[in-house]
C-alpha positions in Angstrom: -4.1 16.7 -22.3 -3.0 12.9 -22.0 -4.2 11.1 -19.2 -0.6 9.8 -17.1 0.3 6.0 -16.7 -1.1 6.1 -12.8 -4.4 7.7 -14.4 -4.5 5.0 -17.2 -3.9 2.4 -13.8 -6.5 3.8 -12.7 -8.8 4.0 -15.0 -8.9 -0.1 -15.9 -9.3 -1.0 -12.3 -12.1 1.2 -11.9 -13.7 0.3 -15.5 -12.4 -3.8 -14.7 -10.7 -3.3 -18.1 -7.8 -5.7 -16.9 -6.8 -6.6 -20.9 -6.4 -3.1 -21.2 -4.9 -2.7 -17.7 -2.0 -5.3 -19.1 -1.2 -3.2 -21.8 0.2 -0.5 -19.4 2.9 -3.2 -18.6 5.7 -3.4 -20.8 6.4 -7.2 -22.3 9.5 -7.8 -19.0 8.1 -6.0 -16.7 9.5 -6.1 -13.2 6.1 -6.7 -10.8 6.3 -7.6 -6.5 3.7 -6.6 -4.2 3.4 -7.5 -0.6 0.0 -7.8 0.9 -1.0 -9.6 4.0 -1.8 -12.7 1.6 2.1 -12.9 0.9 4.4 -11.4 -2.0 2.9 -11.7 -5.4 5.6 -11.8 -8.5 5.0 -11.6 -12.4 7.0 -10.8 -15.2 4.7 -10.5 -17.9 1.8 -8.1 -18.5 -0.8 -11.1 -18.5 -0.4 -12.2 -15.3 0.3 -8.6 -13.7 -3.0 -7.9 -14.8 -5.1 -11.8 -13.3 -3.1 -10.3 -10.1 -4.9 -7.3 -9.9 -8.5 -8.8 -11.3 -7.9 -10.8 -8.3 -7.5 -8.0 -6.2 -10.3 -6.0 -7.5 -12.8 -9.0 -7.3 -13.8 -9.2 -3.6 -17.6 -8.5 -4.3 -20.2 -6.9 -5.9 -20.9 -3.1 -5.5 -17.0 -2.0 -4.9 -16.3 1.9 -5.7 -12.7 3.4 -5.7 -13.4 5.9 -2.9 -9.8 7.7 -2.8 -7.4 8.1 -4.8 -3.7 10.4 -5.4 -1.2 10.4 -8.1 2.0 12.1 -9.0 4.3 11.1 -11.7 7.4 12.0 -13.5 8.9 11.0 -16.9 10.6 8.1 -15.2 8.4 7.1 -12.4 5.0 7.4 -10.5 2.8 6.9 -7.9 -0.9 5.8 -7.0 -2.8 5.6 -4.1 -6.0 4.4 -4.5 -8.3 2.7 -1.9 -11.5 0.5 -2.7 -14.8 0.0 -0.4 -17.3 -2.6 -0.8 -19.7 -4.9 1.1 -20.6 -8.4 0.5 -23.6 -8.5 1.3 -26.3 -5.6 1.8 -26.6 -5.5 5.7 -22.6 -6.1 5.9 -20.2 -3.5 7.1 -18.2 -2.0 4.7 -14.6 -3.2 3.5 -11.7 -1.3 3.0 -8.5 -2.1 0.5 -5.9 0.5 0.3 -2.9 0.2 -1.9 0.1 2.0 -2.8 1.5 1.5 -6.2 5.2 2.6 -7.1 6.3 2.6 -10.9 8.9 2.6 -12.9 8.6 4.0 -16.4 10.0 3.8 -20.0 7.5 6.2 -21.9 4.4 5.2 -21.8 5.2 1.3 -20.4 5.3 0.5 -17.0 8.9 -1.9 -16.9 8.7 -2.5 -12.9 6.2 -1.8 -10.4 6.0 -2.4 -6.3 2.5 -2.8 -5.0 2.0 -2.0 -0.9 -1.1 -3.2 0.8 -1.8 -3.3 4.7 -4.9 -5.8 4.1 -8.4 -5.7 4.6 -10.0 -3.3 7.3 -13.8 -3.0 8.6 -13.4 -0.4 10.9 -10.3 2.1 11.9 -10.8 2.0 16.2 -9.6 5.5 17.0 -5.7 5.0 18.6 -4.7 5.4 22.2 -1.2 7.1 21.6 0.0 7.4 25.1 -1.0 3.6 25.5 1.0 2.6 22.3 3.7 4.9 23.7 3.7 3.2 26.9 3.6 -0.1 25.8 6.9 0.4 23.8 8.5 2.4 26.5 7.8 5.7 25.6 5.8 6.5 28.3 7.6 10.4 28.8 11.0 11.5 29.9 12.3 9.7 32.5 12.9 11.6 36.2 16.7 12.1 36.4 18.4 9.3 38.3 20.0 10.2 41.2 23.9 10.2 41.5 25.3 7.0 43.2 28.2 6.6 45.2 31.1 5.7 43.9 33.5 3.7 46.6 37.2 5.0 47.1 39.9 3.1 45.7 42.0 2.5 48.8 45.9 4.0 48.0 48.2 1.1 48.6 
């Protein structure tokens, strides 16, 4: 069974093949990601691929820890998300990204690349205090009916 263009993705970030990673890309390919660094653009499979070496270069000892896939004849998706530390004693890192693709057979012609940014730690969320501070806060008590003046007849 052939492996799909997402598991091809993949498999050169994980491996660091990013030569063979830039052969995924076909020759005017169509590449924006937004990360909290800023949008990254490329055209061409060469720099598609020094985009995501730099990416995949924040330290020594990273391991893809999750990943999903789905993909069609046309298009895919991949969801992968990294974990590293830089040094020993350091917490760990996390880098999650969500890649959307466009395909042509086996080429990837455009490609949209979602990343929230670097995390340390996920702090557990206070719902009802996000709610609240966006208004939220529960229904509201029903507002009691106000008196409406008489228009005097003339």
């Amino acid at each position: 069974m052939a492996i799909s263009v997402p598991g091809q993705l993949l498999n050169a970030i994980k491996a660091r093949k990013f030569g063979t990673l830039a052969r995924l890309f076909a020759p005017q390919v169509d590449f924006q990601a937004w990360t909290p660094y800023g949008h990254w653009t490329a055209s061409d499979p060469s720099t598609v691929a020094k985009i995501i070496e730099t990416w995949y270069t924040p330290g020594s000892g990273s391991v893809v820890t999750f990943t999903t896939e789905t993909a069609t004849a046309k298009s895919a998706m991949l969801e992968c998300e990294i974990s590293w530390k830089i040094q020993p004693d350091e917490q760990v890192r996390v880098l999650r990204q969500v890649y959307l693709l466009t395909l042509k057979g086996e080429k990837i012609t455009a490609a949209r690349v979602y990343c929230a940014g670097l995390h340390t730690e996920f702090p557990e969320v206070d719902l009802e205090k996000q709610r609240r501070s966006k208004g939220l806060a529960g229904p509201k008590p029903p507002s009691s009916p106000k008196a409406v003046p008489a228009k005097a007849a003339s």
